[in-house]
N, C-alpha and C positions, 0 to 999 in steps of 0.2 A: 503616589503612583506615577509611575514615570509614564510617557504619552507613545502610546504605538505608535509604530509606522510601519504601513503598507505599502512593499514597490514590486513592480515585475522586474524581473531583474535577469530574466531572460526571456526576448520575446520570440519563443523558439515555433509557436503556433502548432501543437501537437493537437493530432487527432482527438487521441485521447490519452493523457498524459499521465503517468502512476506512476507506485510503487518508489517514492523518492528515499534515498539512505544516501549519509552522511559516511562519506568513505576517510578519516583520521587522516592515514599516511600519506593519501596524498592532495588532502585540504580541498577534495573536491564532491558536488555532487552529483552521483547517478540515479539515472530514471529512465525509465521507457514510454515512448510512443505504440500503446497496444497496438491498433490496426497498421500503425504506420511501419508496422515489424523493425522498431529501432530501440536501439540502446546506447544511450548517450551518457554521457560522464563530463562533468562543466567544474573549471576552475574559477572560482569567484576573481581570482587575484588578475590571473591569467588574462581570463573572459573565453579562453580557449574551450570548445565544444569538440570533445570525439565524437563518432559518431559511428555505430556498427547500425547494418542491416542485415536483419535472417530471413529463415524461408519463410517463417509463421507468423500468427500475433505474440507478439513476448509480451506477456502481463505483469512481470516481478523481476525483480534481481539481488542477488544477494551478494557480500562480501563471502570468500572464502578463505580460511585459516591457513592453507598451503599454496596461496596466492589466486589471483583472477578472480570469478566470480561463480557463482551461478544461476540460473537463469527459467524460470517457468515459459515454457517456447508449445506454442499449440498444447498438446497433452501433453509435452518431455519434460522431466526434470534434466535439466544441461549444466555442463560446465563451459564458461564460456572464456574468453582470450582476448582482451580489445587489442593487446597489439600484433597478435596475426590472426586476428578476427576470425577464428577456428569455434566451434563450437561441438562439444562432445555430450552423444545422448546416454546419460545413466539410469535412467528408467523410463516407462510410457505409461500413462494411467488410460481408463476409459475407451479401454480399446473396444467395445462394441458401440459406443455411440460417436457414429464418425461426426455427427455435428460439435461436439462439445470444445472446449479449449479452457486449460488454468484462468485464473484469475489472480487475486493479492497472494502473495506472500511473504513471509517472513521468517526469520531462523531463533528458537527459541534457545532459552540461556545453556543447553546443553549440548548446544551446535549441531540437530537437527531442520531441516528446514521444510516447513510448514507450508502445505498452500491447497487450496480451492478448485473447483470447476465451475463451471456452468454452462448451459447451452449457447453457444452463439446466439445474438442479435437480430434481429431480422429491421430495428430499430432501436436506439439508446434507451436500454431501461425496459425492453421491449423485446420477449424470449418466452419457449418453451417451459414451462414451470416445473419445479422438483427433478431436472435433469442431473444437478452437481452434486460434487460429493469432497468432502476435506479429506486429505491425505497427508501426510508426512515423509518425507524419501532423509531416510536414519542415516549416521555417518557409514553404514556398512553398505551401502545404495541400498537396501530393502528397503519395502517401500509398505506401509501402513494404511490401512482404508479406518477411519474413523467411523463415519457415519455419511449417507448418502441422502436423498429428499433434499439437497438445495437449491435454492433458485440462485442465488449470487454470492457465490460465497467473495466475504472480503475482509476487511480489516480485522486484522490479529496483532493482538503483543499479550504480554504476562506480566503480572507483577513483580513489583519489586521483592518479597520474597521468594518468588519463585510458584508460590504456591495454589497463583490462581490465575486460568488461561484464558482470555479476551475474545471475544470474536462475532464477528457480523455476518448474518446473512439478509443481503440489503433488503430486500423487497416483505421481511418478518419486520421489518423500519423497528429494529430494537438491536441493543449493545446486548449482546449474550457472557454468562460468566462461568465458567465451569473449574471444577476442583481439578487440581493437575498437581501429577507427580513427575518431577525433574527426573526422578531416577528411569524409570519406567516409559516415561513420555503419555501416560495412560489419564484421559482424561473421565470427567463424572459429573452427576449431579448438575445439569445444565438447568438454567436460570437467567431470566432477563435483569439485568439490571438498570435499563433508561429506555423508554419505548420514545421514540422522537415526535415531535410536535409536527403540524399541518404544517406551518411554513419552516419548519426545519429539512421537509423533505426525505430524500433517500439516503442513509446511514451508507459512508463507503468505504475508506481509507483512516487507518488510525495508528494515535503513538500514546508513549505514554511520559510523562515528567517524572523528577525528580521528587516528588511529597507525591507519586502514587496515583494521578488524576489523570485521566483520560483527553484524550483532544480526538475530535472524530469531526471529518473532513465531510460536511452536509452537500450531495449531488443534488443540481439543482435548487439549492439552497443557497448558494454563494455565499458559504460562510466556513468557518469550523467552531467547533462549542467544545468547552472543557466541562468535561463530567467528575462528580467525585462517585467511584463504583462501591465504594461504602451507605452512602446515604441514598443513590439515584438521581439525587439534586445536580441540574445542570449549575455549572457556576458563572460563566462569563461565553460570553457569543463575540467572535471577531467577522464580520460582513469586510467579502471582497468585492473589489469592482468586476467579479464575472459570476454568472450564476453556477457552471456545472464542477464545481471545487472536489478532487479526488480524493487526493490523499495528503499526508503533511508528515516530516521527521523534525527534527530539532539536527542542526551540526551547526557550523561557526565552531572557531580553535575553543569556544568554552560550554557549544551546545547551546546555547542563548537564544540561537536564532531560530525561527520554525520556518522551515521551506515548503510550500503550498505548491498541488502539480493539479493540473484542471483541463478539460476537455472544449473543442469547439463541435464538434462533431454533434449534429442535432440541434444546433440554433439556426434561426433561421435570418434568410439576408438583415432583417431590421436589427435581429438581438445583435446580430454580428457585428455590426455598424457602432447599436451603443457599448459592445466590450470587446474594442481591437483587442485587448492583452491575452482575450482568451485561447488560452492555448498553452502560456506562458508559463515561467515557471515565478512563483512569490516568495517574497521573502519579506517576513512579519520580527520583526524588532521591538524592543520596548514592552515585550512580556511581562517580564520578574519573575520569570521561568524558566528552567533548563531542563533540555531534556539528557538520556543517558544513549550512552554509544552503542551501537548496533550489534548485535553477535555473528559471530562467523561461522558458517558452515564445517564443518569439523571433518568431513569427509572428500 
């Protein structure tokens, strides 16, 4: 077993940091500062950080197939421009609950892109309950209401066949599994398959490997744990040196690496003290894992 290693390897001090993907072409990775309404894009080689700011919280961001990206902005599905930092709105969800704003998302193997609500914050972890709801905005911009009643919606991927859809909603502190159809986008048959441990925490941000195994990113946990969603058996626990750990993707030129995005926003002076890095963005080596490359928006 070859020896992990854990570094911050950007100490960018994000409010609340998410939504990390692994962008190929151009060897770098993006993420966003939810509260901090930013979207950034970091070249490992570089060390170079872009750096957009919008009107809203941006929760997510995704690669897009006919270039740029796009982008869950307040309620908007956007497209967005880092380099004349333009962003364009192609739908609005949740138009009667002026509190609410997206959360995670991600774009599933058919170039749809997937994502969540919730109520605003009033505190970390700390919200109106059964306000959100998961949506999908399809390559033709329409835009798909799933199911509503959630409190956070967050971490989504699909398996490797295709044939079965991931998803969290944090404060249910269980990995949810549902039967999905590529063709259709039409999900069923929801089912828990890992309900999380007391010191595991709040369930948030997730990816998946190459042998089909989950990594789900523990808030307030300071950790992330790889699940297998066949048996429910967690398999191995990596503890970071911060506690409030978001989200996590796999890039590096061979996907080897897993990049950790984590919040400071809700510790208080003493936790701050013993985890300057939090904020920052990790990068976790020495797996013997890979994960697979991100799909693109098709629209």
């Amino acid at each position: 077993m070859s020896s992990i290693k854990i570094e911050c390897v950007l100490p960018e001090k994000c409010h609340c940091g998410e939504s990390p993907v692994w962008e190929e072409s151009s060897g770098s990775l993006l993420f966003v500062d939810i509260p901090g309404k930013k979207l950034c894009r970091w070249n490992p080689l570089t060390k170079a950080v872009q750096r957009m700011t919008v009107e809203a919280p941006v929760s997510s961001v995704a690669l897009r197939q006919s270039g740029g990206y796009v982008a869950t902005i307040g309620t908007r599905f956007c497209t967005v421009n880092l380099q004349d930092q333009s962003v364009v709105t192609l739908a609005t969800v949740d138009k009667d609950k002026k509190n609410n704003r997206f959360n995670d998302g991600k774009v599933d193997p058919a170039g749809r892109f997937f994502a969540g609500t919730m109520a605003e914050e009033t505190a970390p972890a700390v919200l109106e309950r059964h306000q959100g709801s998961l949506y999908a905005l399809f390559p033709d911009h329409q835009v798909k209401k799933y199911f509503d009643q959630v409190d956070i919606s967050n971490g989504l991927d699909w398996s490797l066949d295709h044939k079965i859809f991931y998803y969290i909603d944090s404060l249910a502190y269980s990995v949810d599994a549902f039967d999905y159809d590529l063709h259709t986008g039409e999900i069923s048959n929801r089912r828990s398959i890992y309900k999380l441990e007391k010191e595991e925490q709040i369930p948030d941000g997730m990816c998946i490997d190459t042998e089909g195994k989950l990594w789900v990113a523990c808030y307030n946990g300071g950790r992330v744990i790889r699940l297998d969603p066949e048996t429910g058996k967690r398999l191995q626990t990596v503890k970071l040196p911060v506690d409030k750990t978001t989200s996590c993707c796999f890039g590096g030129k061979d996907y080897s690496e897993l990049y950790v995005t984590c919040a400071r926003d809700g510790l208080d002076p003493d936790s701050l003290a013993r985890q300057p890095e939090a904020g920052g963005i990790f990068k976790i080596t020495g797996l013997g894992v890979k994960g697979i490359a991100p799909y693109a928006y098709a629209g």
